[in-house]
Each structure stands twice: as C-alpha cells, then as structure tokens.
N, C-alpha and C positions, 0 to 999 in steps of 0.2 A: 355468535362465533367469537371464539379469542382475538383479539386482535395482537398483532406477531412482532416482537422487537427485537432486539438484536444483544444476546448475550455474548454472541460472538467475538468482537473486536476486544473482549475483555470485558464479559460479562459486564455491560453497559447500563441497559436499563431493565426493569424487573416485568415480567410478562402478568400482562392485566390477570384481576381476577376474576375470570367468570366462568360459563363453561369451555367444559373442558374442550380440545381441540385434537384430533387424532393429527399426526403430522410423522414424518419419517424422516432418520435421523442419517444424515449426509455424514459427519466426524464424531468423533470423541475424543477429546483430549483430556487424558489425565480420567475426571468426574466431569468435565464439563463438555454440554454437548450444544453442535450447531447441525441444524435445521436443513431441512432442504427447504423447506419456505423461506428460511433466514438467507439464504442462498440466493434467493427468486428476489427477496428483497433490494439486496445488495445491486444485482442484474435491471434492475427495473427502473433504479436510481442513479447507475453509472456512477457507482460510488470510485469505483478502480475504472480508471482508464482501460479501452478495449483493447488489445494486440490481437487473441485469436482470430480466426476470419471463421470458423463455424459456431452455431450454436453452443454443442456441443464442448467444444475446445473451451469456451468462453466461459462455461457455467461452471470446469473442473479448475480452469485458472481462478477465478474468482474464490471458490473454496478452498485455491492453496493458498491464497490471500488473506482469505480470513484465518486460517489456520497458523499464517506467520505472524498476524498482528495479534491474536491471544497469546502466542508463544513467545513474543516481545513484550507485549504488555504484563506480564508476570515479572518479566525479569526488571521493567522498568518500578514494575509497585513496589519491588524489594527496596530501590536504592530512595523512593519517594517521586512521584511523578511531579512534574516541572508546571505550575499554571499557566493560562493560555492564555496572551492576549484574545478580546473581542475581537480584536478588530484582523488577527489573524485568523480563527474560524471565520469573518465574515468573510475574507477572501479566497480558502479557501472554499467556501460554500458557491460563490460565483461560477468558479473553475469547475465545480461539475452542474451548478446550473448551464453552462457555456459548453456541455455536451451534446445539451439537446439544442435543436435548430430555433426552440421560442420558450417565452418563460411560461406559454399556455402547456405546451407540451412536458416544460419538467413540471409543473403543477398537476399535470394526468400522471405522469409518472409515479408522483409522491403520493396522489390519490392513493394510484392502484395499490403503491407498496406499504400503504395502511401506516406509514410513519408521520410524526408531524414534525414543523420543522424545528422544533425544540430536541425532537430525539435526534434528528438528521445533525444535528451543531453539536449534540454531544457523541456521535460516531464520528465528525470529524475534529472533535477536541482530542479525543484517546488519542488517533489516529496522529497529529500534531504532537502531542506530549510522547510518542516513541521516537518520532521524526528528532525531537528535541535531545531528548535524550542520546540519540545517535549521532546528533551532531555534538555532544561533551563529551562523550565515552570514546569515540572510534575516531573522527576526523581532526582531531588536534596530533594523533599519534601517527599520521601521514606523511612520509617525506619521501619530496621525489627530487633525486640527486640530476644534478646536468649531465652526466651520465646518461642518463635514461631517458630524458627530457630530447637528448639532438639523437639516441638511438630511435627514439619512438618518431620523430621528424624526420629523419632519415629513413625510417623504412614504411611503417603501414600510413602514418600521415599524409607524407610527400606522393606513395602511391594511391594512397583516395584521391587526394586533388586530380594527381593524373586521371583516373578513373572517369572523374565528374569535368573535364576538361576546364580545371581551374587552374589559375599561374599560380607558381609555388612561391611567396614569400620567402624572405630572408627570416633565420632564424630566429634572429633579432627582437622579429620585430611580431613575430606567433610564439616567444619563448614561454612566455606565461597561457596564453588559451591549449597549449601542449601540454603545459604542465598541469592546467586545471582539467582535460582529458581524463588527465592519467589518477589525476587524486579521484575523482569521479569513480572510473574503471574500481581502482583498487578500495576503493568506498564499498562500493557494491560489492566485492568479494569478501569484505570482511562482518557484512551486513550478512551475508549467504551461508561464511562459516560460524557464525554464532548464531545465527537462526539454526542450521543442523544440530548445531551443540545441542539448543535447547528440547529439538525434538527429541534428540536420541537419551533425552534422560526424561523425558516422559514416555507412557503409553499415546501414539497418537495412530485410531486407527479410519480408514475413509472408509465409508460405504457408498453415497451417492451423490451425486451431483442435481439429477433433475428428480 
C-alpha cells in the first residue's frame, strides 16, 4: 500500500512511490488536490486544534483548514517564504504532542497516520512560515486608537467581566490587554479577508470530508 503525505498544506512532501492507492478526493484547488485520507491524517494527529464537538463537524473544519493553508501558502511562495527556527518547530511540535493525554498515545496516533516525524516538522514548518509571513504583511499595519481602546472597555469588555462576575479594573491599568484584544480580533479579520481573496481567484471546489 502507498503510504499517504500530505501535499496539502502546500504541497509538502512528495507521495511515495509504489503501488498505486485508490483514495477519494475531499478538494481541489486550482490543479491541486487533498485527499480524504490526507484529511484522516491531519484528524489522527491533531494537527488543528479541536473546536467542533462532532465527528463530523471536525473532519469539514479540518479540511477548510487545509484548504486555507494551501491558499496562504501560494501567496507566501510568491513573496519568498521566511526560514524556521529549529527550535520553533520543536515547540510547536510539543503543542500538539500536548493534545494527546501521553507521548504513547501521540506515538499510536503518528503510527496510524503513516507519517514520520520528519514529515510531521515539515507540516509544521510551512505551517510557521505563513504564521510568519502574517505576522510582516498584516500585523505591523494595525492600529488601534484610544478611541476604540475605552469604547471596547466600556462596552463588550466591561460587560464580560460582569458576566463572569469579575471586578472591573481601571482602565489604566487593562489599557494595553484591551488593546492587544482588539489587534488580535482585527488580525483575524484581515487573516479571513485575504484568505477569501485568494480563494475567489482560484477554482476551489470541496467534495468530501470522510
């Protein structure tokens, strides 16, 4: 049998050569296609942190996952992708061993999902060099005015505290964890509109998940 890698995150590593493997195809993006095995993989390794609560939910978040790091990672090959420290893949590497409950159980994991851990450092190298790249491109052009800073303290801040019946600090003295909030919030939204960018100027079409 093939054994299955992951071209996905941007066309990574090159699929062994042996026989051939029937398999069914989850995306296509552009010419390039990810796997619903490549899918099971990702799943199997807790490469993405979980949010869904079903099955099901979990396998189609994963695959818009993969679908937003190939579509970032194009854009970052254009400008030249950024090298990695070791020593930041090692740490990333911990943070999803640290999903499983023992290092026996991520070590069954990576079994099952036929990866070694040389492939697994180079899925979270790419993985890092977008990260990177997003933090030169988008997060230096963030500014959040004291304006916005004692609007957002004064309304959804101040009423979560409430919420969670915590005391409300002086603005003072949360003026920066409000403002780092909000660079976050608005991180992510500029992270969301340039991913759409990139899909809607390619073909990207889903068929499965499981």
């Amino acid at each position: 049998m093939r054994k299955l890698f992951l071209p996905l995150i941007v066309a990574l590593i090159p699929l062994a050569a042996s026989a051939a493997t029937v398999d069914r195809i989850a995306a296509v993006i552009d010419r390039q296609v990810i796997t619903v095995s490549e899918v099971s993989q990702v799943v199997s390794i807790r490469f993405f942190p979980r949010k869904a609560q079903s099955e099901d939910e979990h396998r189609r978040e994963v695959l818009e996952n993969l679908i937003a790091q190939a579509l970032r990672y194009r854009d970052v090959e254009r400008f030249g992708a950024e090298d990695i420290p070791r020593d930041s893949i090692e740490a990333r590497l911990k943070e999803i061993q640290n999903r499983f409950a023992t290092e026996a159980e991520f070590n069954v994991a990576l079994l099952s999902s036929e990866l070694t851990m040389d492939e697994l450092r180079a899925l979270i190298k790419r993985q890092l060099q977008v990260e990177a790249y997003i933090q030169e491109r988008f997060a230096p052009l963030i500014f959040i005015p004291n304006e916005e800073v004692e609007a957002y303290y004064n309304g959804p801040w101040s009423q979560q505290r409430r919420e969670r019946g915590l005391p409300l600090l002086p603005l003072n003295e949360v003026r920066e964890e409000v403002r780092a909030l909000l660079r976050s919030s608005r991180l992510q939204q500029d992270i969301e509109d340039w991913t759409s960018r990139l899909r809607q100027r390619l073909n990207v079409d889903v068929y499965a998940w499981r």
